[in-house]
C-alpha positions as CSV (number, residue, x, y, z in Angstrom):
1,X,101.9,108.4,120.1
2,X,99.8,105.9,121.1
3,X,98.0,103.4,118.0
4,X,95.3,101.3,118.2
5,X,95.1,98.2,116.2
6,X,92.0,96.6,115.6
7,X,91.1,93.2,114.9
8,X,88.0,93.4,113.3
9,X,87.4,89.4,113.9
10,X,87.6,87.4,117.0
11,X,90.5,85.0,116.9
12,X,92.7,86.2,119.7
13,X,96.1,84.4,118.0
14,X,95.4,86.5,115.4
15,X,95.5,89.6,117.1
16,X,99.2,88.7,118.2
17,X,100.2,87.9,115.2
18,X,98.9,91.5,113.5
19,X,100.5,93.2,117.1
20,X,103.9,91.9,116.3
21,X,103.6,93.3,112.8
22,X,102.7,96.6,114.3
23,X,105.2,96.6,116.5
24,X,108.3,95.3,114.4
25,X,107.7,98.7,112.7
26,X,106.5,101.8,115.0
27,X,108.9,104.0,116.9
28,X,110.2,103.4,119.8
29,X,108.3,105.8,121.7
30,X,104.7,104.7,119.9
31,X,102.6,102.5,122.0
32,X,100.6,99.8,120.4
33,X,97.5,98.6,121.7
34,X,95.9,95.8,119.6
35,X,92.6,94.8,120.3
36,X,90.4,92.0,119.7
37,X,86.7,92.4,118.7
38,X,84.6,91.2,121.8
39,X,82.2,90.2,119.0
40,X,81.7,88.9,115.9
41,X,82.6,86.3,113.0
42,X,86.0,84.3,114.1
43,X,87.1,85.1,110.6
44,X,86.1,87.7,107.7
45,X,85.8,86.0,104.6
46,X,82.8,87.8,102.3
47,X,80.6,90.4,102.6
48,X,78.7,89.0,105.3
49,X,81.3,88.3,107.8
50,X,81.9,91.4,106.8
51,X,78.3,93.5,107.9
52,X,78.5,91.2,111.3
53,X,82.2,92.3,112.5
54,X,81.3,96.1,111.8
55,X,79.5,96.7,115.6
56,X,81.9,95.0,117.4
57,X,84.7,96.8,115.8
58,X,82.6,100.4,116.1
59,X,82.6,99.4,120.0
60,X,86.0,98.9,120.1
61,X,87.0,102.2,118.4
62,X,84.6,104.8,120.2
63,X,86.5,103.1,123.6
64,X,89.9,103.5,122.3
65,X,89.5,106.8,121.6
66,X,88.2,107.9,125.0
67,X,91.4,105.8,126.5
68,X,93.4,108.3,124.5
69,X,94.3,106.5,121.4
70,X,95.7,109.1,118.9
71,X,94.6,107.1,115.7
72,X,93.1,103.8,114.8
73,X,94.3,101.0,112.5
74,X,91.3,98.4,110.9
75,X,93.6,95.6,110.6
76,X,91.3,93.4,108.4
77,X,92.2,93.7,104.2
78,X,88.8,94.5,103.7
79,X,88.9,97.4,105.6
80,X,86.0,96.3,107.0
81,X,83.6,99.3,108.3
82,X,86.3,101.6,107.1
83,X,84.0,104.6,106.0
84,X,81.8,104.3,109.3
85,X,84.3,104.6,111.5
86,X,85.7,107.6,109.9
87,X,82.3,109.3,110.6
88,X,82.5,107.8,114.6
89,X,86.2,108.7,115.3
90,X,87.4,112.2,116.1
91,X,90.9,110.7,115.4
92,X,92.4,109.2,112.2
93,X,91.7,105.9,111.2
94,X,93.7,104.0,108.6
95,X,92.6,101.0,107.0
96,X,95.5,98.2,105.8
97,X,94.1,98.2,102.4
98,X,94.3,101.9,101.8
99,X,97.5,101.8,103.6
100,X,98.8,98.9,101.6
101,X,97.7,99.8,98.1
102,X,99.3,103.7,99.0
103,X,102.5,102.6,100.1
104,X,103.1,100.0,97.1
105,X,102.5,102.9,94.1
106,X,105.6,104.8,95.3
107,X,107.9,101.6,95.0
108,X,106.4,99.3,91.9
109,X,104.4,100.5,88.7
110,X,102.8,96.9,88.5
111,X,102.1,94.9,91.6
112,X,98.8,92.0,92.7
113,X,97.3,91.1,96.1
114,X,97.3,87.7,96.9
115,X,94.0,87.5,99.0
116,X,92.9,84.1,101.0
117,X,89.4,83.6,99.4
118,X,87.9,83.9,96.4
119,X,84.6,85.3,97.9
120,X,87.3,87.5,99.5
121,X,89.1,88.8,96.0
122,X,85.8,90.3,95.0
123,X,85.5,92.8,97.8
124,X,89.4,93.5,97.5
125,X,88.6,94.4,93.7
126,X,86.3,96.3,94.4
127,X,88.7,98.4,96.6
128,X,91.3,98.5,94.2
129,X,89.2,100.4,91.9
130,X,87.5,102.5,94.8
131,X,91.5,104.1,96.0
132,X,92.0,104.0,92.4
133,X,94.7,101.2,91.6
134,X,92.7,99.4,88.9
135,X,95.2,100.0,86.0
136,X,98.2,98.9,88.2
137,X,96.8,96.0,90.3
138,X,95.5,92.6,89.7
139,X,94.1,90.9,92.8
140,X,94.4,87.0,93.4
141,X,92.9,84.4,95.4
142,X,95.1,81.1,97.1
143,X,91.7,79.7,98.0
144,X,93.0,79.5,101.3
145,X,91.1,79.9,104.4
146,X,92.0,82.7,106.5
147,X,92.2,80.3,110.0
148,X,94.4,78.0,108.1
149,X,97.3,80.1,107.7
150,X,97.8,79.6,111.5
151,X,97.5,75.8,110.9
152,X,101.1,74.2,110.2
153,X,99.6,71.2,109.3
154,X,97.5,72.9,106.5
155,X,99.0,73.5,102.8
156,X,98.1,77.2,103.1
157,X,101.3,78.7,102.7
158,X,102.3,76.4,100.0
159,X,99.4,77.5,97.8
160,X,100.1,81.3,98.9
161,X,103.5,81.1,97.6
162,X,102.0,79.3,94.5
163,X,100.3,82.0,93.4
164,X,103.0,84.4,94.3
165,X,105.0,82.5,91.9
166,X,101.6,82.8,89.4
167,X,101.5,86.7,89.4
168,X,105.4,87.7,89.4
169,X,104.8,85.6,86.2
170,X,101.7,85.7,84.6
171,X,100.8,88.9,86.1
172,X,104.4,90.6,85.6
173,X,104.0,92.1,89.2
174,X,106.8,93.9,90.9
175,X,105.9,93.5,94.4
176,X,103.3,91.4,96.2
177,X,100.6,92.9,98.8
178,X,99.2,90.6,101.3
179,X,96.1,90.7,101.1
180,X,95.2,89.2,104.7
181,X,96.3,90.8,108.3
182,X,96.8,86.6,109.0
183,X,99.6,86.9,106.5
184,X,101.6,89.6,108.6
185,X,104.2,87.4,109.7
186,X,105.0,86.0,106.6
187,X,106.4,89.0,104.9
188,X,110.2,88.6,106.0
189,X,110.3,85.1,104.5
190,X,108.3,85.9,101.4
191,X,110.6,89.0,99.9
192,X,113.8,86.3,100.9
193,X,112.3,84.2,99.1
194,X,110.7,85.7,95.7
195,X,113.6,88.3,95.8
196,X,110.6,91.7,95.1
197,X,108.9,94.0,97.4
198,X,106.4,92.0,99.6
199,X,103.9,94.6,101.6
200,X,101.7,94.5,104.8
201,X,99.3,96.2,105.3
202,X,99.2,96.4,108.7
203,X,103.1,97.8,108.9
204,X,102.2,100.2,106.1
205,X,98.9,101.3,108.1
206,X,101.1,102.0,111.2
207,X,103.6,104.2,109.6
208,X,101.4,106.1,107.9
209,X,99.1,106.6,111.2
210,X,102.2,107.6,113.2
211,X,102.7,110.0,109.9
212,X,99.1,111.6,110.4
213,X,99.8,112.5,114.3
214,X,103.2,113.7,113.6
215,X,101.6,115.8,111.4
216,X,98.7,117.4,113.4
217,X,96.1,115.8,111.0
218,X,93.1,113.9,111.6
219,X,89.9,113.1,109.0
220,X,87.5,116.4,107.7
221,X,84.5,116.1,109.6
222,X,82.2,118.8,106.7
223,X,81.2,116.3,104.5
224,X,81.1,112.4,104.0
225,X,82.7,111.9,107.4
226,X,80.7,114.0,109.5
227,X,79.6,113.2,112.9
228,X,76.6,111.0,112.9
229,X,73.6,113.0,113.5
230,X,71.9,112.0,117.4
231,X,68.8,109.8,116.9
232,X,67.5,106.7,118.3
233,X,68.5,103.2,117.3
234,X,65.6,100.8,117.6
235,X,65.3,97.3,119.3
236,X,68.7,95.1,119.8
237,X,70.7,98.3,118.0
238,X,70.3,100.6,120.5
239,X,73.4,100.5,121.6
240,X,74.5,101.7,118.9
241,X,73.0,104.9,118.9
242,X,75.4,107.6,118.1
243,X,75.1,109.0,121.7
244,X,75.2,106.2,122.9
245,X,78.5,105.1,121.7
246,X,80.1,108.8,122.5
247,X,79.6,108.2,126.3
């Protein structure tokens, strides 16, 4: 099988850090190319980061594909340009918050995100309630940056585990989900730690990507996720015409 993760933002270091989550979980025999968006915001932190990283990451999925990738992972908690993508790939594409949110329901009846920003906990929200989690998850906020979790001289992991402490309390959560691809390499620490199920997203996207191939099954291209219909793409967009993108 061969898996490409997706950085939706441009920070190269934190590529690595989502590949070695990817890579502490797939099969031996699964090959894991992560990917860096060649452009875009260095970080995704709001809806407009958000609008801005979707080309670049488009480009980088139409060229994995034709270099053979067997599904895609979005490795940003927004699942940023999720639904678009869908509609451009032929293959599956899984999106860490999907993947996170599905994975958590079969172990813990209550659990919360903790999330970096709180322009970021809106959009995560709003994605609880979309996959339909809204009675079982809350969604919190560290008011970290996202950058800063790869700063050692920066209190961001003391104010993540803060309010991991908050919702096991206040929010009577049974497991945690890490609501930042940033956050990957904390998860081994953070369930020592708190002593409760802690989830990444980008480990559960993986395994459930490697789950979709195994089983022959990629996204239904009849309805919502059809292929885009050929037209032209006006002015610095034209690039991003749907032929133009398939060749």
């Amino acid at each position: 099988m061969k898996i490409a993760v997706i950085n939706p933002n441009t920070t190269a270091s934190m590529t690595a850090t989502i590949a070695d989550a990817a890579r502490r979980v797939a099969h031996a025999e699964t090959e894991i190319s992560a990917i860096t968006s060649s452009m875009g915001p260095v970080s995704i932190e709001g809806y407009y980061d958000e609008v801005f990283a979707i080309p670049g990451l488009l480009v980088e999925i139409a060229k994995a594909e034709r270099e053979g990738a067997d599904a895609i992972v979005i490795a940003c908690f927004d699942d940023t340009g999720l639904d678009a993508a869908r509609a451009l790939a032929g293959i599956p594409v899984i999106g860490i918050c999907e993947a996170a949110l599905s994975a958590t329901s079969f172990i813990a009846q209550r659990f919360s995100v903790v999330t970096t920003m709180e322009r970021s906990r809106l959009p995560v929200e709003h994605l609880v309630h979309r996959y339909g989690m809204g009675s079982r998850c809350k969604v919190r906020a560290a008011d970290v940056p996202v950058l800063s979790l790869e700063d050692p001289n920066s209190n961001a992991r003391d104010r993540l585990r803060s309010e991991i402490s908050a919702a096991l309390k206040d929010d009577r959560a049974e497991a945690i989900v890490l609501g930042c691809a940033g956050m990957a390499d904390l998860t081994a620490s953070l369930r020592q730690e708190f002593g409760v199920p802690v989830i990444d997203g980008v480990a559960a996207a993986v395994k459930q990507a490697e789950s979709l191939i195994a089983q022959g099954l990629s996204t239904a291209k009849s309805g919502a996720y059809a292929s885009p219909v050929h037209k032209t793409y006006g002015g610095d967009l034209s690039r991003f015409a749907p032929q133009a993108m398939e060749a």
